[in-house]
C-alpha positions as CSV (number, residue, x, y, z in Angstrom):
1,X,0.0,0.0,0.0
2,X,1.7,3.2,-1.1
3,X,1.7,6.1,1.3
4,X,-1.1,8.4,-0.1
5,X,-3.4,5.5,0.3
6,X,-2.4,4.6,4.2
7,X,-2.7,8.9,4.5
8,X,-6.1,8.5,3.7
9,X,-7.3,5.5,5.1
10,X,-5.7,7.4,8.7
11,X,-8.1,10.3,8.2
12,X,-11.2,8.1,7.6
13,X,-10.2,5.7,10.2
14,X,-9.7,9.2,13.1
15,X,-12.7,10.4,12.0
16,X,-14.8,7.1,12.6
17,X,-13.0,6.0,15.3
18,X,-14.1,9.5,17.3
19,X,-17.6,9.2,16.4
20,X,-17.6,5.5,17.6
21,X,-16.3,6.2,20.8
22,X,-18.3,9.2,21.4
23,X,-21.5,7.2,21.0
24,X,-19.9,4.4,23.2
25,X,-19.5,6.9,26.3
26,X,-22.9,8.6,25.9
27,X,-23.9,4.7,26.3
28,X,-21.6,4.3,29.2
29,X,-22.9,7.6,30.9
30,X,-26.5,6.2,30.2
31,X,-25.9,2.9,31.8
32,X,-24.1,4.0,35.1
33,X,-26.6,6.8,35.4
34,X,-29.6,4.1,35.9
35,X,-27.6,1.7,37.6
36,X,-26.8,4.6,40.3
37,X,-30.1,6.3,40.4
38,X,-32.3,3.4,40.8
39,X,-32.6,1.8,43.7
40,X,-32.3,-1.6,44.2
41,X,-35.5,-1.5,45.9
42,X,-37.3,0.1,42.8
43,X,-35.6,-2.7,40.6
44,X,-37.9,-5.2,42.2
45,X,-41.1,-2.8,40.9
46,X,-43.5,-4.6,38.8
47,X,-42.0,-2.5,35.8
48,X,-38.1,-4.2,36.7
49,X,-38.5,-6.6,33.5
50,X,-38.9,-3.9,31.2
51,X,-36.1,-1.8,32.8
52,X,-33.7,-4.8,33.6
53,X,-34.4,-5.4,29.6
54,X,-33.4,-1.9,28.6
55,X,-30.5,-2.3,31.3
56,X,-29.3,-5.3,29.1
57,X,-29.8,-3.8,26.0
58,X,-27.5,-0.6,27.0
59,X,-24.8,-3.2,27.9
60,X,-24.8,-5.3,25.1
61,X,-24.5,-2.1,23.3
62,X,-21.9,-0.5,24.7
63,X,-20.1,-4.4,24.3
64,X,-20.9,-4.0,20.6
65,X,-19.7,-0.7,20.2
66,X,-16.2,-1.5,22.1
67,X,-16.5,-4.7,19.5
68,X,-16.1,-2.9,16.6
69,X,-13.8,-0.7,18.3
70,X,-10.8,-3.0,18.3
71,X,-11.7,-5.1,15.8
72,X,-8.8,-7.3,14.0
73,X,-9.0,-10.0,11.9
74,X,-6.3,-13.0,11.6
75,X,-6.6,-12.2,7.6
76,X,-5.3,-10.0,5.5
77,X,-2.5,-7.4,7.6
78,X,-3.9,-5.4,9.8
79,X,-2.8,-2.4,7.8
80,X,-4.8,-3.6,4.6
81,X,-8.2,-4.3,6.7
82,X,-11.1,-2.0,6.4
83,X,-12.3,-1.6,9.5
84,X,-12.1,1.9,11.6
85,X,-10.4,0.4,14.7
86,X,-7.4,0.8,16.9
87,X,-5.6,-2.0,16.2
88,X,-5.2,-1.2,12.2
89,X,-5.3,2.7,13.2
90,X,-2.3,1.3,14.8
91,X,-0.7,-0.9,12.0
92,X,-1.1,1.9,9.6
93,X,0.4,4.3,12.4
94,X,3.5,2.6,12.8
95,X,4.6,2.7,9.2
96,X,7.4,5.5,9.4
97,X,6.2,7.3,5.8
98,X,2.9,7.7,7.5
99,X,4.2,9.5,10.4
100,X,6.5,11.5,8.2
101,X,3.4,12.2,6.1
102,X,1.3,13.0,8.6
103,X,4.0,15.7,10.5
104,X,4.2,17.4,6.9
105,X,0.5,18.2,6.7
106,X,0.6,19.0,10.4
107,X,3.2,21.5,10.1
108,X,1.3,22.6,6.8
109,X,-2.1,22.5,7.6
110,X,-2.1,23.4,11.1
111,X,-1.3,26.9,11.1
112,X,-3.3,29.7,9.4
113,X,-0.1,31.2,7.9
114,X,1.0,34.7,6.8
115,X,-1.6,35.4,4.5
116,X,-4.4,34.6,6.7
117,X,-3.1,36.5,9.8
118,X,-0.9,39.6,8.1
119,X,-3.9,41.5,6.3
120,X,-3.6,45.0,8.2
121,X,-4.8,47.6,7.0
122,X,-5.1,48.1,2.8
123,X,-1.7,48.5,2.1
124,X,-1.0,45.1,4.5
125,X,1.5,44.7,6.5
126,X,4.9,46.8,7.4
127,X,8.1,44.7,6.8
128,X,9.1,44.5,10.8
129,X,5.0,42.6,11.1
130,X,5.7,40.9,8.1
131,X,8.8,39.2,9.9
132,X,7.5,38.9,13.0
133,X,4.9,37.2,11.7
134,X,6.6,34.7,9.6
135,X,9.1,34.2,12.6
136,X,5.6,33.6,14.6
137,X,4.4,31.2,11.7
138,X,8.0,28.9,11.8
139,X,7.9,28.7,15.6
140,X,4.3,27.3,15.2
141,X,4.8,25.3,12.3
142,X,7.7,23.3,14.3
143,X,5.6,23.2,17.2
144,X,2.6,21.7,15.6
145,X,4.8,19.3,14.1
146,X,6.2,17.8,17.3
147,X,2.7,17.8,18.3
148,X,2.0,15.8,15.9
149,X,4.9,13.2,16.5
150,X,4.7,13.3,19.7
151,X,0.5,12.4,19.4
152,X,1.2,9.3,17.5
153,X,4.1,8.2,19.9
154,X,1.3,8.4,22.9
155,X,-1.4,6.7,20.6
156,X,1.3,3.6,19.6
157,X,1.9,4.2,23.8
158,X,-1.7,3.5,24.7
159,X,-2.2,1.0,22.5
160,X,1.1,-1.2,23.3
161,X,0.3,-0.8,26.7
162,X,-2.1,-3.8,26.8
163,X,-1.2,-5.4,29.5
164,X,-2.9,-8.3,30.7
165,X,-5.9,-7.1,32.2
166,X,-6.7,-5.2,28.8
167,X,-6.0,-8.4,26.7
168,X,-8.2,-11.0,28.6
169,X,-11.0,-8.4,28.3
170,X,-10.4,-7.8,24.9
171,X,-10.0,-11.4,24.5
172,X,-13.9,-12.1,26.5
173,X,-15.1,-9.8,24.3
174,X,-14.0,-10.8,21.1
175,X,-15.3,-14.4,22.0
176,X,-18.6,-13.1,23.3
177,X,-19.1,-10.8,19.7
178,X,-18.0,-13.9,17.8
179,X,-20.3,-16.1,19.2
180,X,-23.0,-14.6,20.7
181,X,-23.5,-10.9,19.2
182,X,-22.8,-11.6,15.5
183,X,-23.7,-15.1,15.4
184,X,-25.2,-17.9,17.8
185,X,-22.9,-20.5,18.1
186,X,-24.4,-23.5,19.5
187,X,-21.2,-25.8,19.7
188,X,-18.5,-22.9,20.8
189,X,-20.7,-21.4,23.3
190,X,-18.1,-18.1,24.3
191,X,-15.5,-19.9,27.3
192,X,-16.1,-16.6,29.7
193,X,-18.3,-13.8,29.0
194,X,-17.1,-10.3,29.3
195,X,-17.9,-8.5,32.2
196,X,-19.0,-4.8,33.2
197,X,-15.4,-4.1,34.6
198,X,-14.2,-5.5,31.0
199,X,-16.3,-2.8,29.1
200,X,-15.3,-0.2,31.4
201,X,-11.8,-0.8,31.4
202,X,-11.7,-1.0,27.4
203,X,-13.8,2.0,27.7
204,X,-10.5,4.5,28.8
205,X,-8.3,2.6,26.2
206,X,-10.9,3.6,23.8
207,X,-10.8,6.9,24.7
208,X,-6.9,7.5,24.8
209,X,-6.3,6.2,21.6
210,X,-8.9,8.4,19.9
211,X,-7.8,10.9,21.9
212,X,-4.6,11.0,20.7
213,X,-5.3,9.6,17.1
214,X,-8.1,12.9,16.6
215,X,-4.6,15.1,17.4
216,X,-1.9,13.4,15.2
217,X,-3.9,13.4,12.4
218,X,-6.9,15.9,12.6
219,X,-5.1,18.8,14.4
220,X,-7.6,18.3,17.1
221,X,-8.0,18.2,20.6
222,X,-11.5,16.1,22.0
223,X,-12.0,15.6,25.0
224,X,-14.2,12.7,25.9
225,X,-14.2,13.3,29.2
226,X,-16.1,16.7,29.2
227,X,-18.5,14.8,26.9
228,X,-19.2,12.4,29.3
229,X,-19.6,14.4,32.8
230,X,-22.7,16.2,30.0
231,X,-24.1,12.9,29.1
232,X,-23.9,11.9,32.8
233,X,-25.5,14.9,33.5
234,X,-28.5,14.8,31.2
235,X,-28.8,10.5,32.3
236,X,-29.1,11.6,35.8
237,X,-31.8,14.1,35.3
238,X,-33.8,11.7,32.9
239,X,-33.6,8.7,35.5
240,X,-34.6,10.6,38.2
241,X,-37.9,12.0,36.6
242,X,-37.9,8.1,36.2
243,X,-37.7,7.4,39.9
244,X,-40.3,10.0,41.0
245,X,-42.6,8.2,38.6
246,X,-41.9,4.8,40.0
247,X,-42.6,5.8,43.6
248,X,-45.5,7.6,42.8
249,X,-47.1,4.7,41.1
C-alpha cells in the first residue's frame, strides 16, 4: 500500500474512530446513570422486567460498540483491513512514511499562515510585522509538528500498553461478539463472558487512543471526558424524573 493510500485511510479511520467512541461513552454515561439512580428496591417494581431489559440492552450495546472498536481479523495485515479500529489505526500508524506524512501536513495545515493573519490595513502589513509574523508562523509550524509526533508516539503508547488485564477483556469480548452478538454459536458457546469491569476498562483505552489519534492526524483536541460528565448529567436528570414516577405509582 503506497503512502497516499495509508494517508487517507488514517483520516477516515480518526474520524470514525471519534464518532464511535463518542456514542460508546454517551452509552456508558447512560448505563451507570440508571444503575446509580435506581434503587435496588425500585428494581424489584412490577415494571423491573422492562427496565432490567433496557439495562441489558444498554450493555450489550456498549459491548458492541467496544467490539467494533478494536476489531482485528487474523486475515489480510492489519494495515490492509477496512475496518475503523485501533488495532489497524495502529498498524497503519507505525509505518514511518505515514508518520513522516502525517507531520508534513501538520506543520502545513495546522497553522493559518502569513496570509491569513498579516492582512492589516489596505496597504497590509509593514516589513518589521511581516517578519515577526513569519518568525511567529516557523515557531508554530515546528511546534505543531512535534505535536503531531509526539500524538502518534502516545497513541502507539496506549495501545502497546495492553497489559494483561486489557488483553483478557479484549479477548472475552471478542469471543462473546463472535459467538453470541454476531452469530449464535451453538457448539463454541463463548469460554467466559465479558464482564462490566471489562467494558469499562476497554472503555478508557478507547478513549486515549482516539484521543490522541483525533490530534496526530486531525489537528484536534476532543475531549471525551467533558462529553461524558454532559451525558452523565442529562442521564441523571432523565432517570430521576424516572424514579419520582416509579414511587409515585
Amino acid at each position: 500500500m503506497n503512502t497516499d493510500e495509508a494517508l487517507r485511510r488514517v483520516r477516515q479511520i480518526a474520524a470514525m474512530l471519534g464518532d464511535d467512541v463518542r456514542t460508546a461513552v454517551q452509552t456508558h454515561a447512560v448505563l451507570e446513570a440508571a444503575n446509580d439512580t435506581i434503587p435496588r428496591g425500585v428494581k424489584n417494581h412490577e415494571f423491573a422486567a422492562t427496565f432490567n431489559a433496557i439495562q441489558n440492552a444498554l450493555a450489550l450495546k456498549l459491548a458492541l460498540e467496544l467490539a467494533r472498536i478494536f476489531d482485528l481479523s487474523k486475515r489480510p495485515p492489519p494495515e490492509e483491513q477496512d475496518k475503523a479500529s485501533v488495532p489497524v489505526l495502529a498498524a497503519l500508524l507505525g509505518r514511518p512514511d505515514v508518520q513522516l506524512g502525517l507531520e508534513r501536513e501538520a506543520e502545513n495545515n495546522w497553522f493559518p499562515g502569513v496570509a491569513h493573519i498579516g492582512t492589516i490595513g489596505p496597504e497590509g502589513p509593514s516589513g518589521a510585522t511581516e517578519a515577526a509574523l513569519r518568525s511567529l508562523e516557523e515557531n508554530s509550524r515546528s511546534e505543531d509538528r512535534a505535536s503531531c509526533r509526539a500524538a502518534i508516539a502516545e497513541f502507539l503508547r496506549v495501545v502497546g500498553r495492553m497489559a494483561s488485564p486489557e488483553r483478557a477483556a479484549l479477548e472475552r469480548l471478542r469471543q462473546f461478539r463472535n459467538q453470541r452478538l454476531a452469530h449464535s454459536l451453538f457448539d463454541r458457546a463463548p469460554d467466559r463472558p465479558p464482564r462490566y469491569a471489562d467494558l469499562f476498562l476497554l472503555l478508557g483505552l478507547a478513549k486515549d487512543a482516539a484521543r490522541h489519534a483525533s490530534l496526530a492526524i486531525q489537528g484536534q483536541n476532543r475531549d471525551f471526558d467533558d462529553a461524558s460528565k454532559i451525558d452523565r448529567e442529562n442521564a441523571d436528570g432523565y432517570y430521576g424524573r424516572v424514579l419520582e414516577a416509579l414511587k409515585r405509582t
